[in-house]
TORMARDO-593129 format. One record per residue (C-alpha): residue in three letters; x, y, z. Coordinates in steps of 0.2 Angstrom, whole numbers, plus 5000, padded with zeros to 4 digits. Last residue first. Layout:
<nodes>
r:c1:c2:c3
ALA:X:Y:Z
...
</nodes>
This chain:
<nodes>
r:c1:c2:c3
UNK:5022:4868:5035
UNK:5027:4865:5017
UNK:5028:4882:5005
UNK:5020:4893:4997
UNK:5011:4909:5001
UNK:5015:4916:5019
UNK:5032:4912:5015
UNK:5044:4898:5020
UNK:5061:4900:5022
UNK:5074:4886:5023
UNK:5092:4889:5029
UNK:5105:4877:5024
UNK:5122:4873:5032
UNK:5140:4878:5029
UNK:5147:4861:5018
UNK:5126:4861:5012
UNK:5131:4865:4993
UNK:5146:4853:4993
UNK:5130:4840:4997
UNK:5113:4846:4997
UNK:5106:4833:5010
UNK:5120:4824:5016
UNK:5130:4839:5018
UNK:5114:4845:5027
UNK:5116:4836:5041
UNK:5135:4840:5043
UNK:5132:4857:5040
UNK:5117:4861:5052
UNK:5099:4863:5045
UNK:5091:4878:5050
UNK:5073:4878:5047
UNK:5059:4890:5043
UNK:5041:4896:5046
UNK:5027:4908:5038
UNK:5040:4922:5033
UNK:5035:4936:5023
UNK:5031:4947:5040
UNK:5052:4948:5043
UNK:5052:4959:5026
UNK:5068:4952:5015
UNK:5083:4966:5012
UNK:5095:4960:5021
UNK:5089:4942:5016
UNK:5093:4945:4999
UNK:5108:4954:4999
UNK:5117:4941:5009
UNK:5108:4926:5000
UNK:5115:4932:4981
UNK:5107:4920:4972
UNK:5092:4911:4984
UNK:5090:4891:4979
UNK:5072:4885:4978
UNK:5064:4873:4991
UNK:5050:4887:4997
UNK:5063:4900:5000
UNK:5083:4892:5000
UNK:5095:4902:5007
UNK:5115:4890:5009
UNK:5123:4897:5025
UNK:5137:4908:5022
UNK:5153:4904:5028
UNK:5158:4920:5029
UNK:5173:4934:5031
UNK:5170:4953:5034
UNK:5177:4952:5049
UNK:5194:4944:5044
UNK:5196:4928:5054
UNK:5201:4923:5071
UNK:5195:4908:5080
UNK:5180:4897:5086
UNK:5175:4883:5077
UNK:5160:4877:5069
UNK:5153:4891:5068
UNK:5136:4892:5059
UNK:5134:4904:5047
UNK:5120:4919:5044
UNK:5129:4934:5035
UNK:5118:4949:5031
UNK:5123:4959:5019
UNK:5129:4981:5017
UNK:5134:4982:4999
UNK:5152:4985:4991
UNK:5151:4988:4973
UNK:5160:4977:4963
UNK:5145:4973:4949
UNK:5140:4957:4956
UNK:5141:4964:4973
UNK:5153:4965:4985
UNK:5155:4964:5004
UNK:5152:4975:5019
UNK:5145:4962:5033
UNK:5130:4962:5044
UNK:5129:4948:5057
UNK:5123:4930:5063
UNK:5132:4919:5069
UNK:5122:4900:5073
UNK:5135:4891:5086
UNK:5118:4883:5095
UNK:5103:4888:5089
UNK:5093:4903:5098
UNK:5080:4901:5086
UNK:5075:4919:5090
UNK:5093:4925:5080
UNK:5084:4920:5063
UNK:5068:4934:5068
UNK:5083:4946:5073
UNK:5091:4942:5057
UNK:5074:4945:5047
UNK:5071:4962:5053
UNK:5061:4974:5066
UNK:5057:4960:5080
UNK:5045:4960:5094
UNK:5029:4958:5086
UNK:5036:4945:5075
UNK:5040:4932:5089
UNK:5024:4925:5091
UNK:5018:4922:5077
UNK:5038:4914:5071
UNK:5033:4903:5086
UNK:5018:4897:5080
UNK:5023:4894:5062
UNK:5037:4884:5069
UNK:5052:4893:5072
UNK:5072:4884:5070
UNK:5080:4868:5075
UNK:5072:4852:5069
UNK:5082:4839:5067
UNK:5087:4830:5050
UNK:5078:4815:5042
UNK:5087:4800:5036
UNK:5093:4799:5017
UNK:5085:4795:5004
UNK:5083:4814:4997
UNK:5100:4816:4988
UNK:5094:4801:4977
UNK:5080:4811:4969
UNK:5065:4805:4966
UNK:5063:4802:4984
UNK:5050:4788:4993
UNK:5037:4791:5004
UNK:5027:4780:5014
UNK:5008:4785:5021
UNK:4996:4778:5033
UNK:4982:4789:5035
UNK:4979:4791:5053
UNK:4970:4777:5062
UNK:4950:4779:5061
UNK:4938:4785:5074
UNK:4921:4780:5067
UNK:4909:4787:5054
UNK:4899:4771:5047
UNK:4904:4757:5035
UNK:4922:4760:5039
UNK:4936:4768:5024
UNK:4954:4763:5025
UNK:4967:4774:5013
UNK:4984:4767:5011
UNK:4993:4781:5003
UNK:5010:4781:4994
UNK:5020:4797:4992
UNK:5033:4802:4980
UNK:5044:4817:4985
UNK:5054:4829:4972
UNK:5047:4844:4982
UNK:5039:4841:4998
UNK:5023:4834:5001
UNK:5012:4837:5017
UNK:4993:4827:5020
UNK:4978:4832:5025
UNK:4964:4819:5029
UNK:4943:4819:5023
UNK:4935:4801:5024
UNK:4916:4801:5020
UNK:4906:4785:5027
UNK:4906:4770:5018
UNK:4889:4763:5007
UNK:4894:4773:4991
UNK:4913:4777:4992
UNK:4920:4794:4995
UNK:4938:4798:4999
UNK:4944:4816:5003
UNK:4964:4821:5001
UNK:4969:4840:5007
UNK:4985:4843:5003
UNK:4999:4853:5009
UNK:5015:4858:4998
UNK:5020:4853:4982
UNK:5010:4853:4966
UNK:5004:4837:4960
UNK:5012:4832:4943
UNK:5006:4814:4946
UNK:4991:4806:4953
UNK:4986:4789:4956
UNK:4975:4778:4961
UNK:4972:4759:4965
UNK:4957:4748:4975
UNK:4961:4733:4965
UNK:4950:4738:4948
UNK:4953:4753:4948
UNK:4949:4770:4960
UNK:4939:4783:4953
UNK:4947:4799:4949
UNK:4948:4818:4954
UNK:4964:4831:4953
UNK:4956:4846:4948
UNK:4962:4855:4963
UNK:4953:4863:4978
UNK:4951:4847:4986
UNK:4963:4833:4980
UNK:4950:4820:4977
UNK:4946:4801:4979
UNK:4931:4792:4972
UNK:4929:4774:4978
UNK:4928:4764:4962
UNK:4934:4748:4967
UNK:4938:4746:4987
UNK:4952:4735:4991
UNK:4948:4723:5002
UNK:4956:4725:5020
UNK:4941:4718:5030
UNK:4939:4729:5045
UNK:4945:4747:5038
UNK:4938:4742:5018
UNK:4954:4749:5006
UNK:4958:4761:4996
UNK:4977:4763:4988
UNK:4987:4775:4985
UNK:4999:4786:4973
UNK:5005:4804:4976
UNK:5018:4809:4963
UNK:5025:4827:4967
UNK:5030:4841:4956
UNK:5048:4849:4955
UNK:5052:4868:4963
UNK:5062:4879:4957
UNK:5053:4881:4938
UNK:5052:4899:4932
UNK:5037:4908:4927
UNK:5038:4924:4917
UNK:5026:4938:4917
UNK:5028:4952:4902
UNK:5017:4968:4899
UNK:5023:4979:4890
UNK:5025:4998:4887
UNK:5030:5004:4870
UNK:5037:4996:4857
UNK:5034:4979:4848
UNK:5045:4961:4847
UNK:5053:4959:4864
UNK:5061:4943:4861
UNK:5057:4930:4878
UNK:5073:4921:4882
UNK:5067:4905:4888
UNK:5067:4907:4910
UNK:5080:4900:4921
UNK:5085:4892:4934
UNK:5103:4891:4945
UNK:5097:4902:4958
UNK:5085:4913:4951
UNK:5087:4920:4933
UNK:5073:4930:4922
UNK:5077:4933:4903
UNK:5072:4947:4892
UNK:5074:4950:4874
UNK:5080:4965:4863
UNK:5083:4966:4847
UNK:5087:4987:4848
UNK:5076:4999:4841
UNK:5067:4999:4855
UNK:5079:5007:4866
UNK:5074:5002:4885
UNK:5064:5015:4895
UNK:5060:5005:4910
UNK:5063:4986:4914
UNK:5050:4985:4928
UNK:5049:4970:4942
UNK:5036:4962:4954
UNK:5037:4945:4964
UNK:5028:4954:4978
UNK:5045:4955:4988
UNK:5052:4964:4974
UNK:5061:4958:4957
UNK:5078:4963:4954
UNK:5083:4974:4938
UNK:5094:4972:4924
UNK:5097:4983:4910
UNK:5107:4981:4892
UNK:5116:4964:4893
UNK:5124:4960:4878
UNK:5122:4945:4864
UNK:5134:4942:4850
UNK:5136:4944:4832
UNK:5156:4950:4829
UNK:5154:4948:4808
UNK:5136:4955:4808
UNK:5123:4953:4820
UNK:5120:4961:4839
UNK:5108:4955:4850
UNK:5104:4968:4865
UNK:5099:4958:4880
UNK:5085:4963:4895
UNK:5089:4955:4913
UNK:5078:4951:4926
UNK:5085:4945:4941
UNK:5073:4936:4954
UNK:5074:4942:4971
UNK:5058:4939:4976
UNK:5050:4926:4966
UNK:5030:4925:4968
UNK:5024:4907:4973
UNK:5014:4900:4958
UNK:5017:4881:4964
UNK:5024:4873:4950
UNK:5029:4888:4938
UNK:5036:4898:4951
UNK:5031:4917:4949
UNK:5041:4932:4941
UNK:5031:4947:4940
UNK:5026:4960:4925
UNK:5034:4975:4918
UNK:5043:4979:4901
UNK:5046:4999:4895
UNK:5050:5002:4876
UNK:5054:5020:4870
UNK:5070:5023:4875
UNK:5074:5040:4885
UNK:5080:5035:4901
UNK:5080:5040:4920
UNK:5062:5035:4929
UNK:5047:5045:4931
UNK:5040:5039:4916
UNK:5042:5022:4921
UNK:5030:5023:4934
UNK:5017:5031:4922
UNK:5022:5018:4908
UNK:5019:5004:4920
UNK:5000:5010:4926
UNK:4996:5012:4907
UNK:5003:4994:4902
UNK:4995:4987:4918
UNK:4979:4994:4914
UNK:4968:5009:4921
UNK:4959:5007:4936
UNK:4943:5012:4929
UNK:4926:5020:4928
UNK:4912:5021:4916
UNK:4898:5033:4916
UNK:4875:5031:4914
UNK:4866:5045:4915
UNK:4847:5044:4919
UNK:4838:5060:4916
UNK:4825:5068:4929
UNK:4831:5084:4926
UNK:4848:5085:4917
UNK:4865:5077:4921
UNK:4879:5081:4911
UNK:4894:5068:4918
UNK:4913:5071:4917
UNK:4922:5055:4924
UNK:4937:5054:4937
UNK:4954:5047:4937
UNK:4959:5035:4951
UNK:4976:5039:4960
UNK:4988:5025:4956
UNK:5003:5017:4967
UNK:4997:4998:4964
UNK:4991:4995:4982
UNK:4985:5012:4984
UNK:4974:5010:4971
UNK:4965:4994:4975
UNK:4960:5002:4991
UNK:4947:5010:4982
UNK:4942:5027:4975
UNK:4930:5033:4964
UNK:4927:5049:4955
UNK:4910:5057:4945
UNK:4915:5075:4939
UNK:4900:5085:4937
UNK:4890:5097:4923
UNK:4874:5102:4928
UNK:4858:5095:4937
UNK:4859:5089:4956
UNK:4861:5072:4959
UNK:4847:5064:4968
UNK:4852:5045:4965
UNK:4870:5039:4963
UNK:4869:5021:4957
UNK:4884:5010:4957
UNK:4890:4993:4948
UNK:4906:4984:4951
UNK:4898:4966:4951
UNK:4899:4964:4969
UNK:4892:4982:4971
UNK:4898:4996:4969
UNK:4898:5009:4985
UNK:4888:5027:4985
UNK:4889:5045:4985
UNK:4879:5058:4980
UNK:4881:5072:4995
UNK:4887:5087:4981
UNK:4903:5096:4975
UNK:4911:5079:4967
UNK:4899:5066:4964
UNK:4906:5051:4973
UNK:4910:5033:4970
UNK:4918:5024:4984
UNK:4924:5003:4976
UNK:4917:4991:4986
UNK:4918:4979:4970
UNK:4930:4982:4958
UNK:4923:4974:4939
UNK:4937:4961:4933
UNK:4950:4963:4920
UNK:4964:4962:4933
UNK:4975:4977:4929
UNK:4958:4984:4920
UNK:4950:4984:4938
UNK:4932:4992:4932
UNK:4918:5001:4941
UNK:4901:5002:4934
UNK:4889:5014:4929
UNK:4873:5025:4936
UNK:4871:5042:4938
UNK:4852:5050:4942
UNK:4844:5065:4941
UNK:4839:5081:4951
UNK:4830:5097:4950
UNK:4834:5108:4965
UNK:4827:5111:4981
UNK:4836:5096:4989
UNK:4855:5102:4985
UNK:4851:5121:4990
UNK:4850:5112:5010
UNK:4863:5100:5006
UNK:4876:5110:5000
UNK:4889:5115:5014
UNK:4885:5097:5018
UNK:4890:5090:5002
UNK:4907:5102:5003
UNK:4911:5093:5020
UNK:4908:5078:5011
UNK:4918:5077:4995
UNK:4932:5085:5006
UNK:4932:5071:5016
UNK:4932:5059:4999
UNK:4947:5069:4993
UNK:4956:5068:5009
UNK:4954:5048:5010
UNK:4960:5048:4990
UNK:4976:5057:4996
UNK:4981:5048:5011
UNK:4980:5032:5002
UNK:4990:5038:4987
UNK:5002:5043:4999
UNK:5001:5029:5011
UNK:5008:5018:4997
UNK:5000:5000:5000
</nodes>
């Protein structure tokens, strides 16, 4: 939200009533009509509900409705500007722009109103930034598997070059936000330009920019890899397997019957939590949640009783996909959900939210160091020390970042920058545990961050 726009849009609304009382008494002897219309969130495509639509200078004012449409009775006649405003706008950094309206007695006039696009909203941030080109390119960088936004994600724009020396060069780069968000602005058209997003060691196609002018472009990146969850239904006092029980990922479009031994599968499932529900004619319903994590396979033995009873927990076994993941689990040192809940209140940043685990040997400090471009930036350096010595003090043995199973470039910078409130949970794996786990990747320990969005829990 920018407290600006919000500021501005709750002073024009006050102002919209103080001047309709100022007015009210003249307001009711003249002739009136009425404005109707619809509010519209052109970066979405879908009408705004709740939307404040006002009548500038007089006491119409009213709320759309869930399918963005308003009605402003008792309108005075004349020529008046019709303006809306919404929370909508100060989440994207817009003010709402208003409508003229002739109303005449007794008429019906009917207006349109809009958060204007995502190609117009991008060319009015980008017209405030340095540059001349004529091609601007916005949009976020998501996960392809689970749709998680990518904070941190670098976005780059290329120049290709032909003739005799035809190469490719780097032209602008940009890092995405915590929403996932980033803008390439005033680029030179005339240029063959494409854009790539990087995070960690995954990447998108490069994407040619083919047109000028503001552009929107969204890019999905693969950092996490699907589950396969497999099972069988079974009767709870007989163990029979069950033949075309109906079993369900709720919320999903993964549905099917079971075969011919009580068998079903699914593949491509997104990780993360699950909500499995099994229905069989003549057995009561059975409804369990279950957790995958990346690269896992799972196999469910699924008992339904005759009648709704206090069954044993699902029974499930899980395999890896990928050999790095057979070996045993690690313990748990770092926040539950719960914990982090209950810490946040009383911390201002992510290392202070890190330094509530309270782990043995875990360091954590800022350092001076430089960036990709040998600049030195202020980062945060989370390692656990395995031994006490000297060192230069701006030396680390970085921990490796991981958020929502997907590697972290540049970790320092990233969590230096990263908003505490992101954070649903996260574990600190210690170097000899996660050796096994990530191999020379893990040498200094891994640190897992889960977001509000995506995730295990």
């Amino acid at each position: 939200m920018h407290p600006r726009v919000l500021v501005h849009g709750l002073l024009a609304l006050g102002t919209l009533l103080l001047t309709a009382q100022a007015r009210a008494a003249s307001a009711q002897e003249r002739p009136t009509g009425t404005v109707t219309g619809l509010v519209y969130d052109s970066t979405t495509s879908t009408p705004l509900e709740g939307a404040n639509v006002a009548v500038v200078g007089t006491s119409a004012m009213t709320e759309s409705d869930e399918e963005g449409r308003f009605r402003l009775e008792d309108v005075p006649v004349g020529e008046h500007t019709v303006m809306f405003f919404h929370p909508r706008l100060g989440t994207l950094g817009v003010s709402g722009t208003g409508q003229t309206v002739v109303v005449t007695a007794g008429s019906a006039v009917e207006t349109y109103l809009a958060i204007a696009s995502r190609e117009t909203i991008l060319a009015g941030w980008c017209s405030i930034e340095e540059g001349v080109g004529n091609t601007s390119i916005g949009g976020y960088v998501t996960d392809v598997v689970t749709g998680v936004p990518l904070p941190g994600a670098r976005v780059s724009a290329f120049a290709q070059h032909t003739g005799i020396l035809a190469r490719r060069s780097k032209v602008a780069e940009v890092r995405t936000g915590n929403s996932g968000e980033f803008r390439l602005c005033n680029l030179d058209g005339s240029l063959d330009l494409s854009v790539t997003a990087f995070f960690g060691t995954s990447e998108t196609d490069h994407m040619a920019i083919a047109e000028t002018g503001p552009q929107i472009l969204d890019m999905r990146i693969r950092i996490a890899d699907p589950v396969s969850i497999t099972g069988t239904v079974m009767d709870h006092t007989t163990r029979a397997p069950l033949v075309g029980a109906r079993v369900r990922l709720l919320g999903t479009a993964f549905d099917m019957l079971t075969d011919s031994v009580g068998r079903f599968g699914f593949p491509s499932v997104p990780p993360g939590k699950q909500v499995i529900q099994t229905d069989q004619l003549g057995y009561a319903t059975r409804t369990d949640s279950l957790t995958a994590f990346s690269r896992e396979a799972l196999g469910l033995e699924i008992l339904l009783a005759n009648e709704a009873i206090v069954l044993e927990p699902l029974v499930i076994t899980g395999r890896s996909a990928d050999p790095i993941y057979t070996t045993p689990g690690t313990r748990f040192s770092g926040l539950t959900e719960a914990q982090v809940d209950s810490v946040l209140p009383r911390v201002a940043d992510l290392a202070s939210l890190v330094r509530a685990s309270q782990m043995p040997g875990l360091s954590v400090r800022n350092v001076w160091v430089p960036d990709a471009f040998g600049s030195l930036r202020e980062g945060l350096c989370i390692e656990i020390q395995r031994r006490r010595g000297g060192g230069m003090p701006n030396a680390c043995n970085m921990v490796e970042v991981r958020i929502n199973d997907g590697p972290v470039p540049e970790p320092m910078f990233f969590l230096k920058e990263l908003n505490p409130t992101d954070i649903r949970w996260y574990q600190i794996i210690t170097p000899l545990e996660a050796g096994f786990l990530y191999g020379d990747r893990g040498a200094n320990g891994v640190l897992l961050l889960y977001t509000q969005r995506g995730g295990r829990r």
